[in-house]
ROTIRO-415701 format. One record per residue (C-alpha): residue number from 0; residue in one letter; x, y, z. Coordinates in Angstrom, 3 decimals, always signed. Each point is the difference from the previous one (the first is absolute). Example, Ala and Ser with C-alpha at 12.3 -4.5 7.8 and 13.67 -1.06 7.14 Angstrom:
ROTIRO-415701
nr:rest:x:y:z
0:A:+12.300:-4.500:+7.800
1:S:+1.370:+3.440:-0.660
This chain:
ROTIRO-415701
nr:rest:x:y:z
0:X:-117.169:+50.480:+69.314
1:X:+3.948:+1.426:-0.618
2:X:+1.052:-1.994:-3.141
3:X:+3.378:+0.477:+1.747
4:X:-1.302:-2.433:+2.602
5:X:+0.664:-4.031:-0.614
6:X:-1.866:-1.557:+2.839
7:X:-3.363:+1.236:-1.741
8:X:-1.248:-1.419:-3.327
9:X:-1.896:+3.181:-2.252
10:X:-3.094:-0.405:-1.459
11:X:-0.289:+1.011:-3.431
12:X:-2.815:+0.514:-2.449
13:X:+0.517:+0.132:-3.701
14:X:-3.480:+1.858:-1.286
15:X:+0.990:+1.292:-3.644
16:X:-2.065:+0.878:-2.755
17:X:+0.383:-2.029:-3.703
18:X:+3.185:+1.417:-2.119
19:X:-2.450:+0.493:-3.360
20:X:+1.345:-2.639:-1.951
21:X:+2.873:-1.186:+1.575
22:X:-1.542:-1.825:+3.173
23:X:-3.028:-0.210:+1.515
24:X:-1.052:+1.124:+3.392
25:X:+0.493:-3.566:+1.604
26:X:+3.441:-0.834:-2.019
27:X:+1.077:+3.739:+1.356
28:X:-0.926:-1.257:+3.436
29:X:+2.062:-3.096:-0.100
30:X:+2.494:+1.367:-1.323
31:X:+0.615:+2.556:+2.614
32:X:-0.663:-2.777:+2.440
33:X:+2.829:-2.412:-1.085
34:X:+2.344:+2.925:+0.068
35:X:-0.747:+0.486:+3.422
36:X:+0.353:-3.072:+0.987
37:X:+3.138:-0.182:-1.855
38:X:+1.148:+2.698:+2.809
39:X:-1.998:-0.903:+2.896
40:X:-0.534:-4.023:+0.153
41:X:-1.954:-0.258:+2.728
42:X:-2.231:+2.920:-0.620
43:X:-3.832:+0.142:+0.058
44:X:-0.736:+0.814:-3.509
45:X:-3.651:+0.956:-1.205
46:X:-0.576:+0.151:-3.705
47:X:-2.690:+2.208:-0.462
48:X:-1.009:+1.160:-3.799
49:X:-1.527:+3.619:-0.128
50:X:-1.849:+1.701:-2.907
51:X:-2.127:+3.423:-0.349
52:X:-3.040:-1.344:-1.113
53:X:+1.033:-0.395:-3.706
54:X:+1.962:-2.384:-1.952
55:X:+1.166:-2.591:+2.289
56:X:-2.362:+0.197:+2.503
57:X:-1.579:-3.171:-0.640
58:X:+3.680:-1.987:+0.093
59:X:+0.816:+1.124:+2.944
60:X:-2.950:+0.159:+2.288
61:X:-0.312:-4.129:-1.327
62:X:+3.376:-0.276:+0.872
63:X:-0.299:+1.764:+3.444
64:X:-3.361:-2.442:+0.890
65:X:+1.283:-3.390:-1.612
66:X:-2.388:-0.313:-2.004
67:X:-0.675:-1.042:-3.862
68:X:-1.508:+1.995:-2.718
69:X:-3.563:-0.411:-1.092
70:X:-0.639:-0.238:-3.426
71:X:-3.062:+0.234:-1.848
72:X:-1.404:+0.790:-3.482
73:X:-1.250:+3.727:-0.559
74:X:+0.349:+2.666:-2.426
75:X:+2.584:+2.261:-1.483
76:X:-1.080:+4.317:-0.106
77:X:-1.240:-0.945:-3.875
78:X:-2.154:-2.704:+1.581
79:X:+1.825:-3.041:-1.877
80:X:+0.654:-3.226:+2.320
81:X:+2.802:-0.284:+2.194
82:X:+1.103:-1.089:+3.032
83:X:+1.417:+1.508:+3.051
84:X:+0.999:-0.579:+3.747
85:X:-0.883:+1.643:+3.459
86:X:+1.147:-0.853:+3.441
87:X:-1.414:-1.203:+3.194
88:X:+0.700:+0.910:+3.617
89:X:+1.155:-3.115:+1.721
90:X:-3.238:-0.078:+2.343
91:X:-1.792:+0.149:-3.646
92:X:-1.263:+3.912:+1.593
93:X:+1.230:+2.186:-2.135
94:X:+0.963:-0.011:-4.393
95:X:+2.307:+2.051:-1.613
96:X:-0.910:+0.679:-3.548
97:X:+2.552:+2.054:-2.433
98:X:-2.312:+1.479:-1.841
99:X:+2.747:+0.176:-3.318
100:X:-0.147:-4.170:+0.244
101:X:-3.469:+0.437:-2.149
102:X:+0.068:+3.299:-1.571
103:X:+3.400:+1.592:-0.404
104:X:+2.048:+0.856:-2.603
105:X:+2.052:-2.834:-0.438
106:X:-3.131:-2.320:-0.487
107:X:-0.940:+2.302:-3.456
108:X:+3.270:+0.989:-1.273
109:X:-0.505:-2.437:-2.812
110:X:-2.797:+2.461:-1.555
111:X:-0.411:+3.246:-0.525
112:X:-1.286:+1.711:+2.774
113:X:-3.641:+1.136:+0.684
114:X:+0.410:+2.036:+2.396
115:X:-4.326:+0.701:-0.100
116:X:-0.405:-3.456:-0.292
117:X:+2.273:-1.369:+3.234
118:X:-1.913:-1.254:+2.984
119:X:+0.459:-1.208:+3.742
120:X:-2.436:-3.085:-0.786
121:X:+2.618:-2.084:+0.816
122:X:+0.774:+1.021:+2.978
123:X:-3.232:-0.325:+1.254
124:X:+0.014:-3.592:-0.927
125:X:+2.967:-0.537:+2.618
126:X:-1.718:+1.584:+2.010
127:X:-3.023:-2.303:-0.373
128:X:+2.180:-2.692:+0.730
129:X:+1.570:+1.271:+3.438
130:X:-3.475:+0.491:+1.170
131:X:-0.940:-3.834:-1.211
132:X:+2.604:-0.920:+2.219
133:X:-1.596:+1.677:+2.717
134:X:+2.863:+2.840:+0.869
135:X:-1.292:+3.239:+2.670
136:X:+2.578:+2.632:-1.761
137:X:+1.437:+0.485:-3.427
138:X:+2.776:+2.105:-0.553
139:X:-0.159:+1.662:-3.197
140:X:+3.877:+0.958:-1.962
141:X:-1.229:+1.993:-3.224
142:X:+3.262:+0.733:-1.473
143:X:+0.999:-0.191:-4.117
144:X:-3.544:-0.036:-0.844
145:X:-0.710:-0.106:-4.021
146:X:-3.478:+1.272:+1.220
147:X:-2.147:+3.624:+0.433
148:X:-3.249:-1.177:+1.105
149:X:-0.496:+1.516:+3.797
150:X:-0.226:-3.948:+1.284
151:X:-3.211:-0.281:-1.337
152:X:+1.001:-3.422:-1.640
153:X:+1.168:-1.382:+3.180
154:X:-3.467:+1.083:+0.864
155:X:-1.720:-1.784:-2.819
156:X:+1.841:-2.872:+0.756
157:X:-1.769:-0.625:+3.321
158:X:-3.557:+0.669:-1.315
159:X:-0.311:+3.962:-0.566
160:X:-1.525:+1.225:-3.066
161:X:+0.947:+3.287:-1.089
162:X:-2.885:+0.923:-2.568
163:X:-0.511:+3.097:-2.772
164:X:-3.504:+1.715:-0.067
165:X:-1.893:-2.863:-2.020
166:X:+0.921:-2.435:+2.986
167:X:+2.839:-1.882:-1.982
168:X:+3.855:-0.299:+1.201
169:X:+2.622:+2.132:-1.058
170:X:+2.994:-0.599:-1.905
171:X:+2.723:-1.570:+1.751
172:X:+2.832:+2.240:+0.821
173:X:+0.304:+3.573:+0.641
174:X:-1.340:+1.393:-3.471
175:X:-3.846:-1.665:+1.428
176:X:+0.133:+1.869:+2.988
177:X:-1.142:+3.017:-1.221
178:X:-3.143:-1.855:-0.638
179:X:-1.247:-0.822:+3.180
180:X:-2.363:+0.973:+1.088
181:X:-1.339:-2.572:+2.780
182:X:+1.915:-2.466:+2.291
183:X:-1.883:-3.020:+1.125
184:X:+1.200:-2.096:+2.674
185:X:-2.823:-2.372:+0.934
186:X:+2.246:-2.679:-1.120
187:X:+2.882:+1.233:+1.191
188:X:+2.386:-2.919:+2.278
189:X:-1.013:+0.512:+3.514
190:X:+3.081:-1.693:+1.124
191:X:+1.949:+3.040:-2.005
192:X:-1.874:+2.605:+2.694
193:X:+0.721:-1.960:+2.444
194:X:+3.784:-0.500:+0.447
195:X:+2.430:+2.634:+0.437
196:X:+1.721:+1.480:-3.062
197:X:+3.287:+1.974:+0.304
198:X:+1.500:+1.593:-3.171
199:X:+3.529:+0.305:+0.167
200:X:+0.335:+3.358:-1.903
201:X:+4.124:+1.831:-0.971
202:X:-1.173:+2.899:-1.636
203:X:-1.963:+3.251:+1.105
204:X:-1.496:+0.880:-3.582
205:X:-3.759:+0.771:+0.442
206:X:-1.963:-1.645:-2.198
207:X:-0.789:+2.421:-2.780
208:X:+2.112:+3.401:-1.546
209:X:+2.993:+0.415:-0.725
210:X:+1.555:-2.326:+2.138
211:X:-2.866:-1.917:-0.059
212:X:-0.143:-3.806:-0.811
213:X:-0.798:+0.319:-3.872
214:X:+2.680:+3.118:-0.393
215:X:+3.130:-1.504:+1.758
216:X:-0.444:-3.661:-0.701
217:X:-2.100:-0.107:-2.760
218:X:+3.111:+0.723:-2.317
219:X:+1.704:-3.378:+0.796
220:X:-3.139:-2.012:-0.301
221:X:-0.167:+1.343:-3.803
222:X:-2.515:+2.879:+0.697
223:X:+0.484:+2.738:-2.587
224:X:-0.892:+3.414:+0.661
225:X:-3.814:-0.553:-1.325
226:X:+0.079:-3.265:+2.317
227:X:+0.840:+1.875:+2.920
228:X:-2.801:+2.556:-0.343
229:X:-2.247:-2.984:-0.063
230:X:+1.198:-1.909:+2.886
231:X:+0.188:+3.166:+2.193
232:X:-3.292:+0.630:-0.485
233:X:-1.072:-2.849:+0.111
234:X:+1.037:-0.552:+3.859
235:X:-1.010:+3.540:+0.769
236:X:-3.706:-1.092:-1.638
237:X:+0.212:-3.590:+2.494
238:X:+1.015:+1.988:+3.122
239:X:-3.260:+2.164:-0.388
240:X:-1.924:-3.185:-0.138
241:X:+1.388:-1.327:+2.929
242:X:-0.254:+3.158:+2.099
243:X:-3.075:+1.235:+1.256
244:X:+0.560:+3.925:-0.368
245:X:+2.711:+1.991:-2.670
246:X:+1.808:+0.936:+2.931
247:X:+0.575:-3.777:+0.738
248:X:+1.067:-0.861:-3.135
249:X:+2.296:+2.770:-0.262
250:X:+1.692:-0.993:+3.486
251:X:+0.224:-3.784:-1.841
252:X:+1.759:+1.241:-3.218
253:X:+2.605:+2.084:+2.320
254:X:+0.529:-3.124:+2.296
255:X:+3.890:-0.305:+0.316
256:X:+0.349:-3.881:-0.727
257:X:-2.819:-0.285:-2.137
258:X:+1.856:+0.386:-3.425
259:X:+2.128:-2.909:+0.864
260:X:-0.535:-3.202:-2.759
261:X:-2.589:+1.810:-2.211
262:X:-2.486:+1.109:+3.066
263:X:-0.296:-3.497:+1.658
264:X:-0.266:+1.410:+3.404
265:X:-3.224:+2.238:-0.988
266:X:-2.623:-2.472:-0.629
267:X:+1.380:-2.709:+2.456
268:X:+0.017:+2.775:+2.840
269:X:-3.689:+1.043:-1.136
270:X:-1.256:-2.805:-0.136
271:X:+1.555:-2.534:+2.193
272:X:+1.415:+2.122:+2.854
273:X:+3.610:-0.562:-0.847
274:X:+2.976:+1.582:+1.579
275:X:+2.921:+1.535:-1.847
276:X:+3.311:-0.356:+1.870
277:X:+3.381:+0.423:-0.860
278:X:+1.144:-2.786:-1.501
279:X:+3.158:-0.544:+2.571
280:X:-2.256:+0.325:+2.853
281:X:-2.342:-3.036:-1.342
282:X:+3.289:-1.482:-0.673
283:X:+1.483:+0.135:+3.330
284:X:-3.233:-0.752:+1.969
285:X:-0.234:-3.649:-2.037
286:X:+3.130:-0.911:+0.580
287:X:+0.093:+1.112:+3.695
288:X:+3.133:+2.589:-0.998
289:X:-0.378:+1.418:+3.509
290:X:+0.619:-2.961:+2.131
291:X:+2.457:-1.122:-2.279
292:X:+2.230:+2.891:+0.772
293:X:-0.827:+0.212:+3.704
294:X:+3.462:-1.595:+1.356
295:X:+2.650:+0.683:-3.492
296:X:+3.103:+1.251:+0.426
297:X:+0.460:-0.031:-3.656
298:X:-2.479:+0.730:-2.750
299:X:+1.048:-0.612:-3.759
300:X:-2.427:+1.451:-2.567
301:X:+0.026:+1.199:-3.328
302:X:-0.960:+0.095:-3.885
303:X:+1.209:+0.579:-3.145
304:X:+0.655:+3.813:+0.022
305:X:+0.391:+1.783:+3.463
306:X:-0.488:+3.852:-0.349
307:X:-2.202:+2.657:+1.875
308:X:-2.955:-1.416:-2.079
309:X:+0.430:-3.595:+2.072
310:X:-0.474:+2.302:+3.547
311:X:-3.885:+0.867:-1.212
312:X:-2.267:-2.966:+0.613
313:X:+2.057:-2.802:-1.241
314:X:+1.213:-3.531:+1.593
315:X:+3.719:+1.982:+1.296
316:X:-2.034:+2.957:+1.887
317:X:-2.535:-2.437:+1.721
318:X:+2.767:-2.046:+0.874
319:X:+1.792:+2.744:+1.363
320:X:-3.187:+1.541:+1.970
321:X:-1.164:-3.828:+1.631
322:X:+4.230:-0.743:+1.191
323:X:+0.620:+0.706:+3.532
324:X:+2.180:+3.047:+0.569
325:X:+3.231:-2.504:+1.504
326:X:-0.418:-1.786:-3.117
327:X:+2.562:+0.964:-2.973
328:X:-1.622:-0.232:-3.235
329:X:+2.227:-0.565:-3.011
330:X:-1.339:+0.558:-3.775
331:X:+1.511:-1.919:-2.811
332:X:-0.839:+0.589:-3.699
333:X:+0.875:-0.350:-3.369
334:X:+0.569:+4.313:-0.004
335:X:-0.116:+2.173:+2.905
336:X:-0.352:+3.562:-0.820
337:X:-0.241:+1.675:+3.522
338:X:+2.948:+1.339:+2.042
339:X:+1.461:-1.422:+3.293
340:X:-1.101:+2.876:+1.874
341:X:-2.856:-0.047:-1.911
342:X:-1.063:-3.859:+1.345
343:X:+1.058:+0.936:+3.262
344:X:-2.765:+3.139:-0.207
345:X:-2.300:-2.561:-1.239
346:X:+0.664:-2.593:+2.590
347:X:+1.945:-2.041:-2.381
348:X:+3.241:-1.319:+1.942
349:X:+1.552:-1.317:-3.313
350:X:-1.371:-0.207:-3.672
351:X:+2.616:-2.218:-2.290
352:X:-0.015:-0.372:-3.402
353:X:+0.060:-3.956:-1.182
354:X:+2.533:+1.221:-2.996
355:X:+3.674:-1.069:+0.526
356:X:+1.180:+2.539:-2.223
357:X:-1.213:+1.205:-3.839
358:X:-2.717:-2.593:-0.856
359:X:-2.996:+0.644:-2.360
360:X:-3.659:-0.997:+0.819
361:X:+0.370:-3.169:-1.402
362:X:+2.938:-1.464:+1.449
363:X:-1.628:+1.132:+3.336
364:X:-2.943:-1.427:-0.830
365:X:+1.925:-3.408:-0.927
366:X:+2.158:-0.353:+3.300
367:X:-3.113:+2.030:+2.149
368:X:-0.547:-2.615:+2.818
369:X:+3.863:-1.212:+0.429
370:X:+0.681:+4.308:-0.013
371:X:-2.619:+0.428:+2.370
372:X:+1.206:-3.058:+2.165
373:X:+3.334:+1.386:+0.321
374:X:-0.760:+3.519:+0.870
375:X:-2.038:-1.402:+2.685
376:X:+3.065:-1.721:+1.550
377:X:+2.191:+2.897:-0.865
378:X:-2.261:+2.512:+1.995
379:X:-0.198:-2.553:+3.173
380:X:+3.763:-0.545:-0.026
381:X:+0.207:+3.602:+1.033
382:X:-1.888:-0.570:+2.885
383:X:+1.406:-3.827:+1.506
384:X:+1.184:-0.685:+2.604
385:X:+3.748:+1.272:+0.522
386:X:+2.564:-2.161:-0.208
387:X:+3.072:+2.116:-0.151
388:X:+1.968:+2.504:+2.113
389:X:+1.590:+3.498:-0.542
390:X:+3.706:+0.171:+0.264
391:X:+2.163:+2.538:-1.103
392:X:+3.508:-0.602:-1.717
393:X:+2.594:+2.942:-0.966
394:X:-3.101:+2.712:+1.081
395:X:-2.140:-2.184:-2.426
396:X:-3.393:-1.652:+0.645
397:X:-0.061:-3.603:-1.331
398:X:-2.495:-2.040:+0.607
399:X:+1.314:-3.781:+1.876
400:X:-2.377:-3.712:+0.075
401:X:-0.768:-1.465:+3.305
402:X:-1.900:-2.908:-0.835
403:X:+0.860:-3.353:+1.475
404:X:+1.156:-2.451:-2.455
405:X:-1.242:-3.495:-0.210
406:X:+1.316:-3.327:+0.705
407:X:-0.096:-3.588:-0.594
408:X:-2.700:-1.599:+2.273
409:X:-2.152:+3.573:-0.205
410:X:-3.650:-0.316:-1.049
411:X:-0.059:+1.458:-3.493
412:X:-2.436:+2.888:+0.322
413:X:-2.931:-0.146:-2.418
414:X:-1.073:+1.677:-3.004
415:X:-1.934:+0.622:-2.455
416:X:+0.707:+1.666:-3.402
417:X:-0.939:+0.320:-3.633
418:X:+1.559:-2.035:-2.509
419:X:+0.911:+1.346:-3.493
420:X:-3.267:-1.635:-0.999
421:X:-2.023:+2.425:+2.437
422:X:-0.427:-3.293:+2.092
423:X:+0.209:-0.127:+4.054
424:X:+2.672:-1.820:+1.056
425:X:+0.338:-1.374:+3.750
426:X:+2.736:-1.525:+2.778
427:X:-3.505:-1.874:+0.528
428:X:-0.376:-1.308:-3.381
429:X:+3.555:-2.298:+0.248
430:X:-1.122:-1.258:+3.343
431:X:+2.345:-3.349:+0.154
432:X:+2.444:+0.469:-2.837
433:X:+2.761:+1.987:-0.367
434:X:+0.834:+3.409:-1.301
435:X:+3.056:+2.020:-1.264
436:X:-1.276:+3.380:+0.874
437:X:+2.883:+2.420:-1.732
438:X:-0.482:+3.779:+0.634
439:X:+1.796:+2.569:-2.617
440:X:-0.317:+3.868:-1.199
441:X:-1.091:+0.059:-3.173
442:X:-1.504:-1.608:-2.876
443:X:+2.596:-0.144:-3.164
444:X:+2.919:+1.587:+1.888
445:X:+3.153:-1.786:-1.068
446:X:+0.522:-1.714:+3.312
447:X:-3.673:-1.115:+0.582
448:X:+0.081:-1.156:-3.892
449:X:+2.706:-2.814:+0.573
450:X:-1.307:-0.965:+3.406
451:X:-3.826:-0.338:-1.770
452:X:+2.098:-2.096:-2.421
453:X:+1.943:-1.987:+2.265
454:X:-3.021:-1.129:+1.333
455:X:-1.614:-0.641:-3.310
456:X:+2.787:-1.885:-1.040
457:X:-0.153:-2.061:+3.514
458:X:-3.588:-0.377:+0.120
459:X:-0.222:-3.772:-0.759
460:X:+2.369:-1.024:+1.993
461:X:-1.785:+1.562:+3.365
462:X:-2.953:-0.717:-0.982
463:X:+0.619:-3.302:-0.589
464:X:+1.247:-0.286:+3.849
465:X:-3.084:+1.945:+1.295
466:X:+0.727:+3.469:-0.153
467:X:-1.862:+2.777:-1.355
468:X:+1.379:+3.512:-0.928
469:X:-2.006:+3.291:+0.688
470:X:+2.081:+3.252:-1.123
471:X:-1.644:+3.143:+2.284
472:X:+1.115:+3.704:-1.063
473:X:-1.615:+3.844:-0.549
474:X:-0.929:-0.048:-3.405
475:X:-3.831:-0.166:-0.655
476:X:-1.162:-2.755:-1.663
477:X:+0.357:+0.838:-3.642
478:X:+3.536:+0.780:+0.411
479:X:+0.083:-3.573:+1.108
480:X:-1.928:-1.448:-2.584
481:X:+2.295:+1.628:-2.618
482:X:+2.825:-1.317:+1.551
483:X:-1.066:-3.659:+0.517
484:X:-0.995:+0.175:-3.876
485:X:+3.152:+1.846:-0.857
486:X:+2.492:-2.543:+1.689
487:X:-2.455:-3.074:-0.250
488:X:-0.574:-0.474:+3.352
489:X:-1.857:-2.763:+1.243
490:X:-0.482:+0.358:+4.297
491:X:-2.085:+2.695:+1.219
492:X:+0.942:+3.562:+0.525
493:X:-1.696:+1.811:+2.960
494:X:-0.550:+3.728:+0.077
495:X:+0.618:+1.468:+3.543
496:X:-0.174:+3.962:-0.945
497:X:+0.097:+1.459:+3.847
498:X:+2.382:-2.438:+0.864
499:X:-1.766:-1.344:+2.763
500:X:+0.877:-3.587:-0.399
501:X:+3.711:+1.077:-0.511
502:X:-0.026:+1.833:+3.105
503:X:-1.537:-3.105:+1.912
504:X:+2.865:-1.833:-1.252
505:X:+2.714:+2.111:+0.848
506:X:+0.471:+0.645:-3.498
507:X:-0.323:+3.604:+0.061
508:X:+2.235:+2.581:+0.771
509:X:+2.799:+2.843:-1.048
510:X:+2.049:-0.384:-2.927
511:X:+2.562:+1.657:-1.919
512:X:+0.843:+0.233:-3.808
513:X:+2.730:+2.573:-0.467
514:X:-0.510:+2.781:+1.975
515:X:-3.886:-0.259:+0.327
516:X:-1.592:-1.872:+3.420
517:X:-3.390:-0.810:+0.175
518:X:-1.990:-2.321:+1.010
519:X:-1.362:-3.296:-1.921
520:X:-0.682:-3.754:-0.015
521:X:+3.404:-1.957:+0.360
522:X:+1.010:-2.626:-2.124
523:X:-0.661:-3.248:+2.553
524:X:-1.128:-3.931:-0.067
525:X:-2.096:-1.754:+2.581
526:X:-0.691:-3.738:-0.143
527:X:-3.691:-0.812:+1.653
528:X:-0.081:-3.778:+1.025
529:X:-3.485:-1.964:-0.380
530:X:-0.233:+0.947:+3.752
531:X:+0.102:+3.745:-0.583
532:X:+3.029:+0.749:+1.641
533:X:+3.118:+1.291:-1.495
534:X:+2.620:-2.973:-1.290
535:X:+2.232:+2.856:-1.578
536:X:+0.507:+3.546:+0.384
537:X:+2.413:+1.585:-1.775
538:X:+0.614:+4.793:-0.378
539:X:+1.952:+1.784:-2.314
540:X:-0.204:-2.566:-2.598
541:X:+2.530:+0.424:-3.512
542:X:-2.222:-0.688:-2.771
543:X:+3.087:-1.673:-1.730
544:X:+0.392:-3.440:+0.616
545:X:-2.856:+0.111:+3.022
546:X:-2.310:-2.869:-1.525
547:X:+3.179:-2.300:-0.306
548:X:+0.806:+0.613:+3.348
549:X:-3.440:-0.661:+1.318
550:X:-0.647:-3.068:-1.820
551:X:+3.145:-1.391:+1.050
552:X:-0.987:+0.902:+3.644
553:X:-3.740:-1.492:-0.780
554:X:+1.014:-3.393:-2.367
555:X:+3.417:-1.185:+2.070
């Protein structure tokens, strides 16, 4: 599909990953959705959160399926009681467990850490209670893990015993494992052999060394150099146990994958059969990324930080690899740190920065889903439908409006926008009343500020004879908020970034200030009678005196 092209209506998909805290994965999603609608009214918009298998994963897949969370009572990684949530497919099939809901860091930050100590128990609990519920796969996220214990407390969770010489359990945690020296599974969960587990893995650290488990994440879980030693060998010891020859254990301790969340993947693989993907795959697979994409002419995507680290594995490089090579596929994020001509190498037809000029991390943080929101619309405007010609004046090229102008008896197109509030706001929604629909440029200008006012300061009066007053320009919808607060404005403000509703009502075209033309939304008024036609229609309004004027024209 041309984007040039108005007789078609484009498909877009909005599959981003969270902004780390500044929006999740499904706020991120809407976001980029109502700026595309902003642009593109009647265009088939999918919302479609993403995530890599880590944090996030769990928000977005239950987003993606409808679905609520689960929550029951387990276990932190020091074994103390807690409670934490998993999701379910919506044919009740498959669970999604983040594994960091029982046993991450987080969940323990209010002690010191034990790094020996920290266990997957937990886990296994919510594991226990996806199988109660009778699901056929669980997939597995093991990201911020406080825990270095190979999975075997998952393990012990579902019935295994892992025992020392005399025949009693181990410690808990990755300083007992060093003392196993028998695994018995005759009570082991039958259920847990019998579904399909999939560990959604980000790393390719083997599970022991020097960029091992215990050596490279060890550190943040509070493992000093001693503790490290311990843990290391301790999952070196538990992969000989599992394997049948040295050679086999080696192969386990070199595993790429298997270093991931303190070793999970090694006993859960060894003893339960499980697979370790990449998390974006499992991802994209659950949420059916593939068929999603099939027919998009646009795909938005996009995180927190876009550099050449985001093109490895993560949500903006599967999203990228499942789009269909027509489709354009736009990145916005809060920093982007690659090139133009490095995105186009990378298949990347745009990457935009959410930033409107110098901002630290917090005030992006702050205004994140209105930024994102507005970049959205931004990057679609570029790519609407035309509605202008070239012309050329004194060996110039100017850009000249043809869009038909409305008139009294016209059906008022419709709309639907965001209010200062972050509210949709609808033609649909003043179905049999009447509505003062005033277009103009920009928020706080002088000219805008004594028409906002005008109508302020005439707001009883129409409203009193049945009229309400919507005020539709560019700004995003903080802009407006600060404005209505600012000048004490009472009657909603509608944000209309692309312009599209502008454009629908004529109100959008060249103008000049000095010697600069360009193009923007023109200052206009439109009366919509209770039958949705047009009672009034009035271009090129002068902000001074206009509200008089109408209300004289309105109240004889």
């Amino acid at each position: 599909m041309s984007p040039n092209t108005t007789d078609q209506t484009p498909s877009i998909v909005c599959a981003p990953d969270s902004f780390k805290g500044s929006a999740s994965a499904p706020a991120a999603a809407a976001a980029m959705a109502r700026g595309a609608r902003a642009v593109f009214p009647g265009a088939r918009v999918t919302e479609l959160p993403f995530a890599d298998g880590g944090e996030g994963t769990l928000d977005a897949l239950l987003a993606v399926w409808g679905t609520r969370p689960r929550t029951v009572d387990t276990v932190d990684a020091l074994g103390r009681a807690a409670s934490a949530a998993f999701g379910l497919s919506p044919d009740g099939t498959t669970a999604v467990i983040e594994a960091a809901q029982a046993n991450g860091l987080p969940q323990v930050s209010d002690v010191e850490l034990q790094p020996e100590r920290a266990d997957t128990y937990g886990v296994g609990l919510l594991a226990a209670a996806a199988l109660d519920l009778g699901v056929e796969e669980i997939l597995l996220c093991i990201g911020g893990s406080a825990s270095t214990d190979g999975g075997t407390g998952i393990l012990a969770a579902l019935g295994a015993r892992f025992v020392d010489a005399d025949g009693d359990p181990v410690a808990p945690g990755g300083g007992g494992l060093a003392a196993i020296s028998a695994i018995d599974t005759s009570a082991l969960d039958r259920r847990a052999a019998a579904v399909r587990w999939r560990i959604a893995v980000d790393v390719d650290n083997p599970l022991t060394g020097p960029r091992g488990a215990a050596a490279v994440f060890g550190p943040q879980k509070g493992a000093d150099a001693d503790s490290v030693a311990v843990l290391d060998s301790g999952l070196e010891h538990l992969a000989e146990v599992l394997a049948d020859t040295s050679a086999e254990a080696e192969a386990l301790a070199a595993t790429p994958g298997f270093g991931a969340a303190g070793g999970i993947p090694l006993a859960l693989t060894s003893l339960l059969g499980a697979e370790v993907v990449p998390g974006s795959t499992m991802v994209a697979e659950a949420v059916g990324l593939t068929a999603a994409l099939a027919d998009a002419d646009f795909v938005f995507t996009g995180e927190g930080s876009f550099d050449s680290q985001s093109l490895g594995g993560k949500v903006v490089a599967a999203v990228r690899d499942h789009a269909p090579a027509s489709a354009r596929v736009i990145v916005i994020a809060g920093r982007v740190g690659l090139t133009a001509a490095e995105c186009r190498e990378a298949g990347i037809t745009a990457a935009l920065s959410i930033a409107p000029g110098p901002a630290d991390l917090a005030a992006l943080s702050e205004r994140a889903e209105a930024l994102i929101e507005d970049t959205a619309a931004q990057a679609c405007a570029l790519s609407s439908p035309s509605d202008h010609t070239i012309s050329t004046t004194k060996g110039r090229t100017m850009t000249t409006t043809t869009q038909t102008q409305l008139a009294v008896g016209d059906i008022a197109p419709d709309f639907t926008l965001t209010d200062a509030e972050g509210r949709a706001v609808s033609k649909a929604d003043y179905a049999g009343r009447s509505v003062i629909l005033y277009f103009y440029p920009k928020a706080a200008s002088p000219g805008c500020t004594t028409e906002a006012c005008d109508f302020r300061d005439n707001l009883s009066a129409l409203s009193a004879a049945g009229f309400e007053v919507l005020g539709v320009s560019p700004d995003d919808t903080e802009s407006l908020k600060e404005f209505a607060a600012e000048e004490g404005l009472t009657f909603s403000l509608l944000s209309d970034p692309g312009a599209a509703v502008a454009k629908a009502y004529g109100s959008y075209g060249q103008k000049t200030i000095g010697e600069h033309t360009f193009l923007g939304t023109q200052r206009s008024t439109f009366v919509i009678g209770a039958d949705g036609t047009l009672i009034h229609a009035e271009y090129d309004v002068d902000a001074r005196g206009h509200v008089a004027r109408l209300r004289t024209h309105l109240l004889p």
